[in-house]
C-alpha positions as CSV (number, residue, x, y, z in Angstrom):
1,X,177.4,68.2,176.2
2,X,173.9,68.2,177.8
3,X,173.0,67.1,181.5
4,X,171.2,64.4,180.2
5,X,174.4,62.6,178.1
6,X,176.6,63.3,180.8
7,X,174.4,61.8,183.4
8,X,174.0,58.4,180.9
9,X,178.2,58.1,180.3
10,X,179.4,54.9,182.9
11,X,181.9,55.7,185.3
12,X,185.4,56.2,183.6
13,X,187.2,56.2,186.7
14,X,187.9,53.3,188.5
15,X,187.7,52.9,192.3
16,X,189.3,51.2,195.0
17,X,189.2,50.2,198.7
18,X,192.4,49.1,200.6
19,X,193.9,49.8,203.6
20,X,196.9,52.4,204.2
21,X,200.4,50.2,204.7
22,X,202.5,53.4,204.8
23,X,202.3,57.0,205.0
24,X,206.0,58.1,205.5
25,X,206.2,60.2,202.3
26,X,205.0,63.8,202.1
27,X,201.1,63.9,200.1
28,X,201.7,60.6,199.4
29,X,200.2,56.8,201.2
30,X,200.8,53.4,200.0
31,X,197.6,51.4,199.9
32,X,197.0,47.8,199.7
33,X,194.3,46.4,197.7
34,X,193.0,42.8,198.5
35,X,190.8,41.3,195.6
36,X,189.3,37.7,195.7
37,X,189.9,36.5,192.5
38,X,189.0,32.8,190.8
39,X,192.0,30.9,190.0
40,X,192.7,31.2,186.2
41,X,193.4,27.3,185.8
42,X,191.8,26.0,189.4
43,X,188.9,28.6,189.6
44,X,189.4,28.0,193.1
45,X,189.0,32.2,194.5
46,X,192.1,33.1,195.7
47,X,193.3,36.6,197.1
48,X,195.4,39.0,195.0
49,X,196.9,41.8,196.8
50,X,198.2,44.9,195.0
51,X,199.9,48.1,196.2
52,X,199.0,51.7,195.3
53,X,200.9,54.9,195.3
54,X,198.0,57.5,196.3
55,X,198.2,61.2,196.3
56,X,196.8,62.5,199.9
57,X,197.1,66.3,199.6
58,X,196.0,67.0,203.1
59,X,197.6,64.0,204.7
60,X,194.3,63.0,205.9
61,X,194.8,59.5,206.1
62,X,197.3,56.9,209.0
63,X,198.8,53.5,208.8
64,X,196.1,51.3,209.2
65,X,193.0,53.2,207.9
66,X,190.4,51.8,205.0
67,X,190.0,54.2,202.5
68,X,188.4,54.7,199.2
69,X,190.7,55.6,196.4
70,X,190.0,57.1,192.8
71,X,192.1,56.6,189.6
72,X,193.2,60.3,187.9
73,X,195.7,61.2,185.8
74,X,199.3,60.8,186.2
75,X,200.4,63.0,189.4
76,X,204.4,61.7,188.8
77,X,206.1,58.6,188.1
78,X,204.3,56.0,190.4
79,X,201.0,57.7,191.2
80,X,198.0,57.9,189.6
81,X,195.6,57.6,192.1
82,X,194.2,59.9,195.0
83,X,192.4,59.6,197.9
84,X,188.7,60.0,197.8
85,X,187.8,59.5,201.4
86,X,188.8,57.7,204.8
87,X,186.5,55.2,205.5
88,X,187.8,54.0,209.0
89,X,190.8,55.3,211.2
């Protein structure tokens, strides 16, 4: 594949910012994604909060932080996402 068709594909992986909620487990943080969402019946925006099981190789990242994460391919059971960068300590 050329330069030029690579450069044109969108962006197959998605990408999230949360906030780190645990970090207790070895190369691995549980981060908390809030999204404001309309209300499917109200359309009143509400907040959705989901939790991710990220794969930190370095363990880079503390309880608290806001950090980018980037969806990959299955790691194990529960994660398939891994941290990009640390945004805030």
């Amino acid at each position: 594949m050329s330069e030029t068709q690579q450069d044109s594909r969108p962006h197959l992986r998605k990408t999230r910012v949360g906030v780190v909620v645990s970090d207790k487990m070895n190369k691995t943080i549980v981060v908390e994604h809030v999204a404001r969402v309309p209300h499917p019946a109200f359309k009143k925006i509400v907040k959705k909060s989901k939790k991710y099981y990220v794969h930190d190789e370095n363990g880079e990242a503390a309880v608290g932080d806001k950090v980018r994460i980037v969806e990959t391919k299955p790691i194990s059971k529960l994660k398939c996402w891994k941290l990009a960068e640390v945004l805030s300590h």
